[in-house]
C-alpha positions in Angstrom: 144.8 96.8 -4.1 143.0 94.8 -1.9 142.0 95.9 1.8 143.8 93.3 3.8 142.2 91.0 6.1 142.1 90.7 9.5 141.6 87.6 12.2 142.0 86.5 15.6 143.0 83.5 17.3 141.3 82.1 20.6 141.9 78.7 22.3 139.1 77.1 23.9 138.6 78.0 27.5 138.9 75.1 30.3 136.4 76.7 32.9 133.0 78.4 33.1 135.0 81.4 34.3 137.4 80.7 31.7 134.3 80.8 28.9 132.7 84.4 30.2 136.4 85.7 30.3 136.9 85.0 26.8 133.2 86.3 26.2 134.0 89.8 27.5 137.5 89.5 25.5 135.8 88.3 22.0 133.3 91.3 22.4 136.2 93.7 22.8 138.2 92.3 19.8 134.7 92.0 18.0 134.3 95.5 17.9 137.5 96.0 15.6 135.8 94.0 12.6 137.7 91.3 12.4 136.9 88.8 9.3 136.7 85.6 11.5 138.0 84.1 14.4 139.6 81.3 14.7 139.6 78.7 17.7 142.4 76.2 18.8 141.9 72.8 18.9 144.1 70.5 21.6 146.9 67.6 21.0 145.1 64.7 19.9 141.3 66.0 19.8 141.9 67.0 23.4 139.5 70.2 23.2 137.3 69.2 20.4 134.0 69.6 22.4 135.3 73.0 23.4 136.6 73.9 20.3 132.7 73.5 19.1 131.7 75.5 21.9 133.2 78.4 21.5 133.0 78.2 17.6 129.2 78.3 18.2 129.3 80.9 20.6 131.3 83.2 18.8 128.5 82.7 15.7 125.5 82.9 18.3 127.0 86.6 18.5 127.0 87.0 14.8 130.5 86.8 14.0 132.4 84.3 11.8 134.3 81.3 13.5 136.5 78.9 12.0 137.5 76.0 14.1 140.7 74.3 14.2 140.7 70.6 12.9 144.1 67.9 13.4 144.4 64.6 11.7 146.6 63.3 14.7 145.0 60.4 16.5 141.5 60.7 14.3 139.8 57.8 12.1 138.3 58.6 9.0 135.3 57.7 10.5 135.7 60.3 13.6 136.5 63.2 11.4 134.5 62.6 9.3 131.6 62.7 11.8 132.8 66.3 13.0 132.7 67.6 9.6 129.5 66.6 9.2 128.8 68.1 13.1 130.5 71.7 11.4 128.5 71.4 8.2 125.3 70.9 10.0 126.0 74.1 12.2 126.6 76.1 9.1 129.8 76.6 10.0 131.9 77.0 6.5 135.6 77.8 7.3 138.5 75.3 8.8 142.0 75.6 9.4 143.3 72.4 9.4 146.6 71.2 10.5 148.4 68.0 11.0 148.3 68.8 14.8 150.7 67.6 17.8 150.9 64.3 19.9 150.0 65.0 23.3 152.3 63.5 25.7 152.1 59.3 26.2 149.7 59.3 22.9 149.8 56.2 20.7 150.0 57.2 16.6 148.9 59.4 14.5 145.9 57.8 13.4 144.8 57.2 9.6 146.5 60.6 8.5 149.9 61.1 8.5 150.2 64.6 7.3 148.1 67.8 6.7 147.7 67.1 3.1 145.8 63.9 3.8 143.6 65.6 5.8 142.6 68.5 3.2 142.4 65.7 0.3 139.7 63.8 3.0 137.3 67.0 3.5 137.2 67.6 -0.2 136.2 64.5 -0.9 134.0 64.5 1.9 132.0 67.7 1.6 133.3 69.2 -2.1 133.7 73.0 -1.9 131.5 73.3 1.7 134.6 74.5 4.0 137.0 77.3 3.0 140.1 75.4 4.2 143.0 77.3 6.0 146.2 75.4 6.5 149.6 76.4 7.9 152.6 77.8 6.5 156.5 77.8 8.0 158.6 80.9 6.6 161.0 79.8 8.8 160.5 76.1 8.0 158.2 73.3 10.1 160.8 72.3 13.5 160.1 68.8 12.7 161.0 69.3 8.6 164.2 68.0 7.4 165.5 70.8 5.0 163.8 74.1 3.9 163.4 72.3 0.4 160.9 69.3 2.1 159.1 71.7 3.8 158.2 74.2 0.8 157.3 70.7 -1.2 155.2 69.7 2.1 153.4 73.0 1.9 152.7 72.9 -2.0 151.0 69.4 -1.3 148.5 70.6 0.8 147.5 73.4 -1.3 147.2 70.7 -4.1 145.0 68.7 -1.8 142.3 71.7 -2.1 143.3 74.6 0.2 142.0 77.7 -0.2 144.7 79.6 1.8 147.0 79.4 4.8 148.2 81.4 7.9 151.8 81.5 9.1 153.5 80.2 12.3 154.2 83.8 13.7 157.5 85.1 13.2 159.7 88.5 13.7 161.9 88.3 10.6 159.8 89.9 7.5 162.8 88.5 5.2 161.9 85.3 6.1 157.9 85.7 5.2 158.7 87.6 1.7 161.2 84.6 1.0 159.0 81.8 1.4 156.0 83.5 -0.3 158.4 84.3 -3.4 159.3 80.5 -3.2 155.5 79.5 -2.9 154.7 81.8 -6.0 157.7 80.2 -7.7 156.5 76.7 -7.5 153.6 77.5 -9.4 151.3 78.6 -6.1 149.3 81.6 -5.7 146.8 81.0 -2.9 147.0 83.9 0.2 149.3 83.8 2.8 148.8 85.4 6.2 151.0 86.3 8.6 150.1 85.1 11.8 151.1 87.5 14.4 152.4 87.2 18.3 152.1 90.0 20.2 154.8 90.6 22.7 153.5 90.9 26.1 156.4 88.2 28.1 159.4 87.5 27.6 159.5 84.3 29.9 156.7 82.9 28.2 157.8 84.2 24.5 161.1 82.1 24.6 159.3 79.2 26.0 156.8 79.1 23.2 159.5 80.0 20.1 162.1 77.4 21.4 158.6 74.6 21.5 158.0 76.2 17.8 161.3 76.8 16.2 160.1 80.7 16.0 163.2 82.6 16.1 163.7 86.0 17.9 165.9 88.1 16.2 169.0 88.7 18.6 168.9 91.9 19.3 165.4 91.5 20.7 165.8 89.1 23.0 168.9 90.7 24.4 166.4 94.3 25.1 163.5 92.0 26.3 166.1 89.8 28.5 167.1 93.4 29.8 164.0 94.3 30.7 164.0 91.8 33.5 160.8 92.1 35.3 159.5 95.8 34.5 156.7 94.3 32.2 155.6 97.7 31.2 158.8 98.0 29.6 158.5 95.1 27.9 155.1 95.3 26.4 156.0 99.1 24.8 159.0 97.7 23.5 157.2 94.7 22.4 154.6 97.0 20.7 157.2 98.9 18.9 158.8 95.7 17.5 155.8 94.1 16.5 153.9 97.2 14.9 156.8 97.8 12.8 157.2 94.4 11.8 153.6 94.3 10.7 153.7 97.9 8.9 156.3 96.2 6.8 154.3 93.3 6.0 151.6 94.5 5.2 153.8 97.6 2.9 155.1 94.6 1.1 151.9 93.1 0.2 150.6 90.2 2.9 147.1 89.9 2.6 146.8 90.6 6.0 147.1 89.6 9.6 146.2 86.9 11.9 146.6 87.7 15.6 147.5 85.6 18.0 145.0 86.8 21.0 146.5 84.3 23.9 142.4 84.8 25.0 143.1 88.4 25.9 142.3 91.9 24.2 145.1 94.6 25.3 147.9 93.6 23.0 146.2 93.1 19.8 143.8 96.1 20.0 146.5 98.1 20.7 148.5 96.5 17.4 145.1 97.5 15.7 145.2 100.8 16.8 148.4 101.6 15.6 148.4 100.2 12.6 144.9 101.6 11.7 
């Protein structure tokens, strides 16, 4: 069997004090051997600069970085100048995603959907990028059925993607359903669970009901108990979340993507455990 994979998450840092924060948190993380890490990029193109920043800062320290590239609001023309920015940079890995309209934006631009955008960097540098896209195990918020969504995923694979990382979730039924769907409909690329540590509540439900990620019951009744004893809730939160990824990773996933929120505690103390 293979030995899974492991990646991180970061989102590009607003600040100067931000950006040596996120330093000292990368060198941290760095020092579990992570395969790459990935960086965020903002509603619309709204980091994209910073997105390239920290992509090239992370490799100026001899890691991997793959950044985050959305169709919404681009021209062919724009993304395909930052491809050619990425490709000059010897950067070779993407995750791209259809992305969200910021607040007040216009359209979506010349793509529509993911798949557009994987079909227009094949075509526009070949085999250059290992591309990343996402995958919904418990189906896209803005999908109309289950069925549309699995179709919308198989479509971008199609288009030329190498292999995709999950919306994070706390239901492993869920993730060994929709992989045993994907498989079904003639599919075999990897699927990574992307993983959310759980570090607050507050913040947690904000983010899942934004997402359609759904926290199993019983959870959020023991986190909601918590109330403000935060200590509490990041042991518990460990717990839930170790065991969740023991079981994925028992059943197969390729491995894990963690989703840092720019800080090291939580997911190198996943990593511990599970290692």
């Amino acid at each position: 069997m293979q030995t899974p994979d492991f990646s991180i998450e970061f989102f590009p840092p607003k600040t100067a004090e931000g950006a040596d924060k996120l330093r000292a948190v990368r060198a941290q993380l760095a020092a579990l051997g992570p395969r790459y890490f990935s960086v965020t990029f903002g509603a619309g193109g709204s980091t994209q600069q910073g997105t390239l920043d920290t992509v090239l800062d992370i490799m100026a320290a001899g890691q991997e970085a793959a950044p985050h590239l959305s169709c919404v609001g681009g021209t062919r023309a724009s993304i395909g100048a930052i491809l050619q920015q990425y490709k000059a940079h010897g950067i070779r890995r993407l995750v791209a995603l259809r992305g969200d309209l910021p607040s007040g934006y216009g359209g979506m631009g010349e793509f529509r959907y993911a798949n557009e955008l994987v079909e227009f960097v094949r075509a526009e540098t070949g085999d250059w990028f290992h591309i990343e896209v996402a995958a919904y195990p418990e189906m896209h918020p803005q999908a109309r059925s289950p069925q549309d969504d699995l179709r919308a995923f198989v479509r971008k694979v199609q288009a030329g993607a190498n292999s995709a990382i999950t919306q994070y979730f706390y239901n492993a039924d869920a993730y060994f359903r929709f992989v045993d769907e994907v498989r079904a409909a003639g599919v075999d690329v990897p699927i990574v669970p992307g993983i959310m540590p759980i570090t607050n509540y507050t913040q947690l439900s904000r983010f899942s009901e934004m997402c359609g990620a759904e926290i199993p019951r019983w959870v959020r009744l023991k986190l909601a108990s918590f109330g403000d004893d935060s200590a509490a809730i990041k042991a518990f939160g460990l717990d839930v979340v170790t065991a969740l990824c023991e079981r994925l990773l028992a059943g197969g996933a390729p491995g894990l993507h963690f989703y840092s929120m720019n800080q090291a505690a939580a997911t190198t103390a996943l990593w511990q455990r599970l290692r």
